[in-house]
C-alpha positions as CSV (number, residue, x, y, z in Angstrom):
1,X,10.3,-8.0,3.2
2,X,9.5,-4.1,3.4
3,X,10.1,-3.5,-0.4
4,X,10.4,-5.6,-3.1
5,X,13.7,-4.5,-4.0
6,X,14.8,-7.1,-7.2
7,X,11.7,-5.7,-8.9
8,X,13.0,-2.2,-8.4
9,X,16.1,-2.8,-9.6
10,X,15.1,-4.8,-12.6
11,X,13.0,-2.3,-13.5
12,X,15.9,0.2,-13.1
13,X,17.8,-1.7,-15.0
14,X,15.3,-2.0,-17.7
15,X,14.8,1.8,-17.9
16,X,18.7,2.1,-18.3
17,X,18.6,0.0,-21.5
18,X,15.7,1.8,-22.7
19,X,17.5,4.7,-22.1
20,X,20.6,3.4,-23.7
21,X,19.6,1.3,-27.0
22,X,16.8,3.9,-27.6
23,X,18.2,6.6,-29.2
24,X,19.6,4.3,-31.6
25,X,15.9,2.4,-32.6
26,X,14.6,5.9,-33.4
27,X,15.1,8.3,-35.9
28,X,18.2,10.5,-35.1
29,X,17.8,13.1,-37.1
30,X,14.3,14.1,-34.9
31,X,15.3,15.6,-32.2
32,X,12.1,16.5,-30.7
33,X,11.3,12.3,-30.2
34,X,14.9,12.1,-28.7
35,X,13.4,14.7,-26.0
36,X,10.2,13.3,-25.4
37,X,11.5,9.6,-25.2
38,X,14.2,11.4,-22.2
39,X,11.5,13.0,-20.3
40,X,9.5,9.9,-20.3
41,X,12.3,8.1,-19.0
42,X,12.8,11.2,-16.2
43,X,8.8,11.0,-15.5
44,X,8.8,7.0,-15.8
45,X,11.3,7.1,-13.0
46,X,10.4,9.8,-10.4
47,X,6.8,8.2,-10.3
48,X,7.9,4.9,-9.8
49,X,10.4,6.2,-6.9
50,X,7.2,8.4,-5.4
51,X,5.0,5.1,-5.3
52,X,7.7,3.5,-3.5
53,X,8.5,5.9,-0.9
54,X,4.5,6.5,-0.1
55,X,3.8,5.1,3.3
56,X,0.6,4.0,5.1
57,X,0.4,5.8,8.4
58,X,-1.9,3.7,10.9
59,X,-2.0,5.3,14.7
60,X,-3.1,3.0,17.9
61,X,-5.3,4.8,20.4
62,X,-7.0,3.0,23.5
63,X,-10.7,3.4,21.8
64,X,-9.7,3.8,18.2
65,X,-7.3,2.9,15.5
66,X,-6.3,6.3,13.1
67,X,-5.1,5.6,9.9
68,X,-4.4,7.4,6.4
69,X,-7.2,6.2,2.9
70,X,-5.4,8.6,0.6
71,X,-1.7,9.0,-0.5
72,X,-0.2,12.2,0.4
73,X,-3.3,12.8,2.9
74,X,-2.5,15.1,6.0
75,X,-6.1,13.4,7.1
76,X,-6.3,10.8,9.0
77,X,-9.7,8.3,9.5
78,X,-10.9,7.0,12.4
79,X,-12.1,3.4,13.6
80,X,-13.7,3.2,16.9
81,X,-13.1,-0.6,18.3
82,X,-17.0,-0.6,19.2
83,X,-17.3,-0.4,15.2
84,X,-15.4,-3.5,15.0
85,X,-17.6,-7.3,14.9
86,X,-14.3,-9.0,14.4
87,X,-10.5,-8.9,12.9
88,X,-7.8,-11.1,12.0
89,X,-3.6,-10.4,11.3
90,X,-2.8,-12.7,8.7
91,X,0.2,-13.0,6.0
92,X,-0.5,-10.9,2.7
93,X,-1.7,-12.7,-0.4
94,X,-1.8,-10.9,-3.5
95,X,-5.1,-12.0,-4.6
96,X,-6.9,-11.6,-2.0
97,X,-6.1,-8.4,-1.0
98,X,-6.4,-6.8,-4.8
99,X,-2.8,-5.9,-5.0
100,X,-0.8,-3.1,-3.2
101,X,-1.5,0.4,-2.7
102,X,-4.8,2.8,-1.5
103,X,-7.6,0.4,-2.7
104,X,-11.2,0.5,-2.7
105,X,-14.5,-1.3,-4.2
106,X,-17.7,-0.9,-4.8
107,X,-18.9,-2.5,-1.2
108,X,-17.1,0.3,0.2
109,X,-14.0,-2.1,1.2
110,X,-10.8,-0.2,1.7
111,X,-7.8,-1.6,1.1
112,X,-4.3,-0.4,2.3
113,X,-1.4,-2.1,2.0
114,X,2.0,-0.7,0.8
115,X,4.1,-3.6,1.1
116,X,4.7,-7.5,1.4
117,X,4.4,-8.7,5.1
118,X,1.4,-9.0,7.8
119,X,-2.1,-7.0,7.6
120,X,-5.0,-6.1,9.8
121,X,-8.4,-6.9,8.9
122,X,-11.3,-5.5,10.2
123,X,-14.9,-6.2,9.4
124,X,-17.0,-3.8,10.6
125,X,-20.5,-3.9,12.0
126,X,-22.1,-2.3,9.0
127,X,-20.5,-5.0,7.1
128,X,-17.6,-3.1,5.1
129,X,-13.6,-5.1,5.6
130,X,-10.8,-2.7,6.2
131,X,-7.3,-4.1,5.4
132,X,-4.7,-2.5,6.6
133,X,-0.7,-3.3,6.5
134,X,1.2,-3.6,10.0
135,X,4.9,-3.7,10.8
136,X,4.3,-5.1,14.2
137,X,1.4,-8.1,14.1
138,X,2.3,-8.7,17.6
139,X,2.1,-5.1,19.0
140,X,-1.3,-4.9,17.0
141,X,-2.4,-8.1,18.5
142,X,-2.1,-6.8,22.0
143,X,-3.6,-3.5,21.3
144,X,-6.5,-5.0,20.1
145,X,-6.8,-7.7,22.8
146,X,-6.2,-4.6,25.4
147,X,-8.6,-2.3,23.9
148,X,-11.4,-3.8,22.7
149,X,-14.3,-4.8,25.0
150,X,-16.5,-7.2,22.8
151,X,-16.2,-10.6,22.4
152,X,-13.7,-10.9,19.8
153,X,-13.2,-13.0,17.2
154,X,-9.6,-13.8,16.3
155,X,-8.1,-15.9,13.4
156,X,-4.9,-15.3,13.3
């Protein structure tokens, strides 16, 4: 599933009533609320279609794998294979991955994953886990099995 579309719509939907019935919940004769309930609906609902439409970027290279950490980043970050101890492509679980988006903690874990499907983690040598979400677990699979020289260790 690349989006989860029945949320989007719900919450469409739900904006429309809003939208709809509100006018008549607040005070008509204040026409200054009227605007500022609109524009939050407008604001609400470019933001919400922006977050969707944000992509992760991740680039395959024989010694490194390039991806984006930031929304809207031109930037991209590198991982060297060499840095890798091991990895594993497995099916994403909301809890533990720490939901969707451009994600990090305090261990200086990064998290990136934009939709439901398949990620990439990495654990580094220094000890820090890199998720990243993938279209193609298979193509990712034999890059890494390719590319990388040490003595890998695969779960997935």
């Amino acid at each position: 599933m690349k989006h989860p579309w029945p949320i989007i719509i719900g919450l469409m939907l739900f904006s429309l009533l809003l939208f709809v019935a509100g006018p008549d919940v607040m005070n008509a004769e204040d026409e200054g609320e009227f605007i500022g309930f609109v524009a939050s609906i407008i604001l609400g609902l470019g933001t919400f279609l922006l977050a969707m439409n944000i992509k992760s970027h991740i680039e395959l290279h024989p010694t490194e794998i390039r991806f984006k950490d930031m929304p809207l980043s031109k930037k991209l970050k590198v991982i060297r294979l060499e840095e890798m101890e091991s990895y594993s492509i497995e099916k994403y679980s909301l809890p533990n991955f720490k939901g969707l988006g451009f994600k990090r903690d305090f261990k200086g874990n990064k998290y990136i994953v934009m939709r439901f499907g398949m990620v990439l983690q990495i654990k580094t040598k220094q000890g820090k886990k890199l998720v990243l979400g993938i279209n193609e677990p298979g193509k990712v699979k034999r890059y890494i099995e390719q590319n990388w020289e040490e003595n890998p260790t695969y779960n997935g």
